[in-house]
C-alpha positions as CSV (number, residue, x, y, z in Angstrom):
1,X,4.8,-7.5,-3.2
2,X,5.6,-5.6,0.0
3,X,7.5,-7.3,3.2
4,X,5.9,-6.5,6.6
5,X,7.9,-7.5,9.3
6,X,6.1,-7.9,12.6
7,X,8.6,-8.4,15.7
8,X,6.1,-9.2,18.9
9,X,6.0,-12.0,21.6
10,X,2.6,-12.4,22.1
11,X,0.9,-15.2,20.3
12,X,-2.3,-14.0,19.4
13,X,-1.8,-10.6,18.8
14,X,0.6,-12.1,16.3
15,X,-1.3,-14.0,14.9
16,X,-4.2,-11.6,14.3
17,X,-1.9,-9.2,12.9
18,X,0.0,-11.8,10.6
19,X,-3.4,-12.8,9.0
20,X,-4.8,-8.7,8.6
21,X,-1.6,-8.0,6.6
22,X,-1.5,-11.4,4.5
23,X,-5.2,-10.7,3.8
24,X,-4.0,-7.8,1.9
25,X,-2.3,-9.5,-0.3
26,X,1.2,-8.5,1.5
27,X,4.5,-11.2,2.6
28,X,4.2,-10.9,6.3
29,X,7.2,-12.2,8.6
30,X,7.7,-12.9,12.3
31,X,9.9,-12.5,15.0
32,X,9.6,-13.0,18.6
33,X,13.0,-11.3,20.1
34,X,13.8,-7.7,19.6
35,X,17.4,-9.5,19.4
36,X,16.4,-10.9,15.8
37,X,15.2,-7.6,14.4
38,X,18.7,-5.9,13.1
39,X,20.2,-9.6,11.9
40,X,16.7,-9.7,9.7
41,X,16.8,-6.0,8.3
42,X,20.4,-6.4,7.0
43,X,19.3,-9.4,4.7
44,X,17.3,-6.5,2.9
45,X,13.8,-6.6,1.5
46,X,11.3,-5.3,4.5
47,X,9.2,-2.5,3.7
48,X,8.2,-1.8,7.1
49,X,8.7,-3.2,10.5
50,X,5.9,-3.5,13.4
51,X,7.8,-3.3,16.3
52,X,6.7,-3.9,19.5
53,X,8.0,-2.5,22.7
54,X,7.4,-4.7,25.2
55,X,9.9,-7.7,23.5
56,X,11.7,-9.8,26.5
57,X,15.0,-9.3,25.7
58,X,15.3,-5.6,24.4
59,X,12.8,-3.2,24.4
60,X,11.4,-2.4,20.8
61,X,12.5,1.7,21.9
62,X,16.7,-0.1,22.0
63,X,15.8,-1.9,18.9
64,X,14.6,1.4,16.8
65,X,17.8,3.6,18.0
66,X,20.0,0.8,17.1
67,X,18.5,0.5,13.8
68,X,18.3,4.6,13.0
69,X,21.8,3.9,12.5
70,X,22.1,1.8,9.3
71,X,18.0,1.4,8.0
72,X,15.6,3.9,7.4
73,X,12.8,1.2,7.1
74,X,9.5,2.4,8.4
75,X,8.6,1.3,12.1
76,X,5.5,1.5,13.9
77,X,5.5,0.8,17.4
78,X,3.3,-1.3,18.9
79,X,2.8,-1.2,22.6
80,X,0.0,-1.1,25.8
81,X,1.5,2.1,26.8
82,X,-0.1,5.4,25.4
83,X,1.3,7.8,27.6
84,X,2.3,10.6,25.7
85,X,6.2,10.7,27.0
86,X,6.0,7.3,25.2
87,X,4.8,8.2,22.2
88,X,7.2,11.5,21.9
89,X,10.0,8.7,23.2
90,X,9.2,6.6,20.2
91,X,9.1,9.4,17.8
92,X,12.2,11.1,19.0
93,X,13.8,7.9,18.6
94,X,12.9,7.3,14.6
95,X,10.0,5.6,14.7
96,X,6.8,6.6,12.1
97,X,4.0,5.8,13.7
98,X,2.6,4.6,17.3
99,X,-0.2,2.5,18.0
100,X,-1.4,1.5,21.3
101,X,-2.9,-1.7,22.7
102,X,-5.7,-2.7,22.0
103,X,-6.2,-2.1,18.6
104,X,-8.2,-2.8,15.3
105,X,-5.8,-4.9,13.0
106,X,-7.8,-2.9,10.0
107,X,-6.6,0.2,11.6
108,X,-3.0,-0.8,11.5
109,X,-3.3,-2.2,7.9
110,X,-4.6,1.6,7.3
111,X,-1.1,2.4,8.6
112,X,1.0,0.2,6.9
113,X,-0.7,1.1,3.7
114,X,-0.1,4.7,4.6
115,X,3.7,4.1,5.1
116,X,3.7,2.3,1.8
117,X,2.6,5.1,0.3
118,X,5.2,7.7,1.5
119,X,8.2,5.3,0.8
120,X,6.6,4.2,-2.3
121,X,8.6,6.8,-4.9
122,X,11.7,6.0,-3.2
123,X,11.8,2.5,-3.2
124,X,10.7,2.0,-6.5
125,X,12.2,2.2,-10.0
126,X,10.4,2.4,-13.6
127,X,7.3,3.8,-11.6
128,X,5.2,6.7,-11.8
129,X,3.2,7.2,-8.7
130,X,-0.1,9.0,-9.0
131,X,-1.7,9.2,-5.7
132,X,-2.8,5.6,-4.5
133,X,-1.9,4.5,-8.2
134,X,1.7,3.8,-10.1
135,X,2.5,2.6,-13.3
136,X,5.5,0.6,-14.9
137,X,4.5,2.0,-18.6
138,X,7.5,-0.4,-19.7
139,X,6.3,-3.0,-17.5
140,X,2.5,-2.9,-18.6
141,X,1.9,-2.6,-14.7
142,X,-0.3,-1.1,-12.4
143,X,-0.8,-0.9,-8.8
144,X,-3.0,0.4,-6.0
145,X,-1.9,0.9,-2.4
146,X,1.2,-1.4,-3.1
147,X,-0.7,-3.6,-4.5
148,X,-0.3,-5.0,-7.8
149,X,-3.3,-5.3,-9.8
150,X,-4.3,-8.3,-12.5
151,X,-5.4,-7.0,-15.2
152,X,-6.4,-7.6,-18.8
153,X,-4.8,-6.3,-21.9
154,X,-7.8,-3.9,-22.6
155,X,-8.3,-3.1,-18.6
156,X,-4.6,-1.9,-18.3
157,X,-4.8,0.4,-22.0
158,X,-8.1,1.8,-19.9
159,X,-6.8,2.1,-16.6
160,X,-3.3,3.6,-18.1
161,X,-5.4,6.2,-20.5
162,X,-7.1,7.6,-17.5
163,X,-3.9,8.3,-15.2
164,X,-1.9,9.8,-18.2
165,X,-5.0,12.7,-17.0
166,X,-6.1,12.2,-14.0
167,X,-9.2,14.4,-13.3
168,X,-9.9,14.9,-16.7
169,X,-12.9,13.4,-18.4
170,X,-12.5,11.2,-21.5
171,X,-15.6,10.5,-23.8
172,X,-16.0,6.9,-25.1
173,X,-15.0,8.2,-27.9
174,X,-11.7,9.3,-27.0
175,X,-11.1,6.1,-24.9
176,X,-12.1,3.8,-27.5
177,X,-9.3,5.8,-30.0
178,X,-6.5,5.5,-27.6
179,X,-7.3,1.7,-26.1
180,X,-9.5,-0.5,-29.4
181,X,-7.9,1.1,-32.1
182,X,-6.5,-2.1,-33.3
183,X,-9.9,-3.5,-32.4
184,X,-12.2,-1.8,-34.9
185,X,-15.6,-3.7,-34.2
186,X,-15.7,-3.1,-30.6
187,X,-18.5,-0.7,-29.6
188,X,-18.4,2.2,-27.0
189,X,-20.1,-0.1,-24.4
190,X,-17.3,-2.0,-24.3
191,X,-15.7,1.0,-22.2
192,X,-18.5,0.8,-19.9
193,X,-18.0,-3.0,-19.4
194,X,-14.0,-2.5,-18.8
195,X,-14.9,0.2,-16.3
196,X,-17.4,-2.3,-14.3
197,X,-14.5,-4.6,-14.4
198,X,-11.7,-2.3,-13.4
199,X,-13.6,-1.2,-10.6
200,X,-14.4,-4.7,-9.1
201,X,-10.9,-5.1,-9.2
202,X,-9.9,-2.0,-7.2
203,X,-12.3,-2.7,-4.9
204,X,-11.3,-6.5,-4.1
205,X,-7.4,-3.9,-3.9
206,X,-9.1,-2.1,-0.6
207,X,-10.2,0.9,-2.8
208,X,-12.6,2.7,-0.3
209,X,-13.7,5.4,-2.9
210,X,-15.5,5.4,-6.3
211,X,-12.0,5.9,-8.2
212,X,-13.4,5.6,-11.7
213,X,-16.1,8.1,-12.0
214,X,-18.6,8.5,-14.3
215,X,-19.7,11.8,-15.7
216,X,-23.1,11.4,-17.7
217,X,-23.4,12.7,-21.0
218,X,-19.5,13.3,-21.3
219,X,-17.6,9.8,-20.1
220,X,-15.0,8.8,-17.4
221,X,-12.3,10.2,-15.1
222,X,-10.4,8.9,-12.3
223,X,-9.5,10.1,-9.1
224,X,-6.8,8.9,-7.5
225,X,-6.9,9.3,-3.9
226,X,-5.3,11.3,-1.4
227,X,-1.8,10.4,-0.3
228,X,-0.8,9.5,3.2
């Protein structure tokens, strides 16, 4: 489960932010001083860090050059300036992403979820990343967006038939061969009641398009999303 790692002094813009990201199903951590930032990242385990850069003891710009030198964790500033010497500042400095004040928590979930993605085939081992999707075959694992998805025996033989080819559409036919074989008196619209199911399931995961789709006449294929 991914670490987010919010360093910001004011209370309920914390707050706010610390439920969006915990509503996603991610850990979600807070600090208050840009002092506590480096001491944190060195115990290992954050995924990305929101960094503001108004902290009261060193600004969140001091905090990201410091770190540059021994992390190359994700940051995304957070901050009420939006000049544009700011922003080029923040980027300049090693930071991934700049968001101003106000904002939409949802939009910055969007970003962390982006961020995720990039790291994702570097952080990981045993995975196969297919767009939004990865798979642990050893494991019997899949996730979307980071996020790690329950899933039945059948629903994962499914789900892993169509990303061995994604784009390419499998008849019931062909789905029921490679996913029931050991279950002989299951019928084709079992597939069609595993798809229902799978794609409840990435939608409660944030999917925001139809990944699973349905090609009358012939049978399924999944799409699996842009990466950020």
């Amino acid at each position: 489960m991914p670490l987010i790692l919010l360093a910001e002094d004011e209370t309920a813009i914390a707050q706010s932010v610390l439920f969006a990201l915990r509503a996603e199903g991610w850990q979600a951590e807070h600090l208050l001083l840009g002092g506590q930032v480096l001491p944190r990242l060195r115990q290992g385990g954050v995924d990305v860090l929101i960094l503001d850069v108004g902290l009261p003891d060193i600004s969140g710009f001091e905090v990201c050059r410091a770190l540059r030198a021994e992390s190359d964790v994700p940051v995304i500033f957070l901050t009420a300036r939006d000049g544009e010497l700011d922003r080029v500042l923040g980027l300049e400095l090693g930071g991934d992403d700049y968001v101003a004040k106000p904002f939409s928590p949802r939009e910055l979930v969007a970003r962390v979820r982006a961020r995720l993605r990039r790291s994702a085939p570097f952080r990981t081992e045993g995975w196969r990343v297919y767009g939004r999707f990865a798979i642990d075959e050893a494991g019997h694992r899949i996730r979307f967006d980071e996020r790690l998805l329950e899933l039945t025996r059948y629903e994962y033989g499914l789900l892993a038939a169509l990303l061995a080819r994604p784009g390419a559409v499998l008849s019931r036919a062909q789905l029921m061969d490679r996913v029931w074989e050991n279950a002989p008196d299951s019928s084709d619209r079992t597939v069609d009641t595993h798809v229902k199911t799978l794609r409840a399931k990435l939608r409660d995961a944030g999917a925001d398009f139809e990944a699973i789709k349905t090609h009358r006449g012939l049978g399924y294929a999944l799409e699996t999303g842009e990466r950020g």
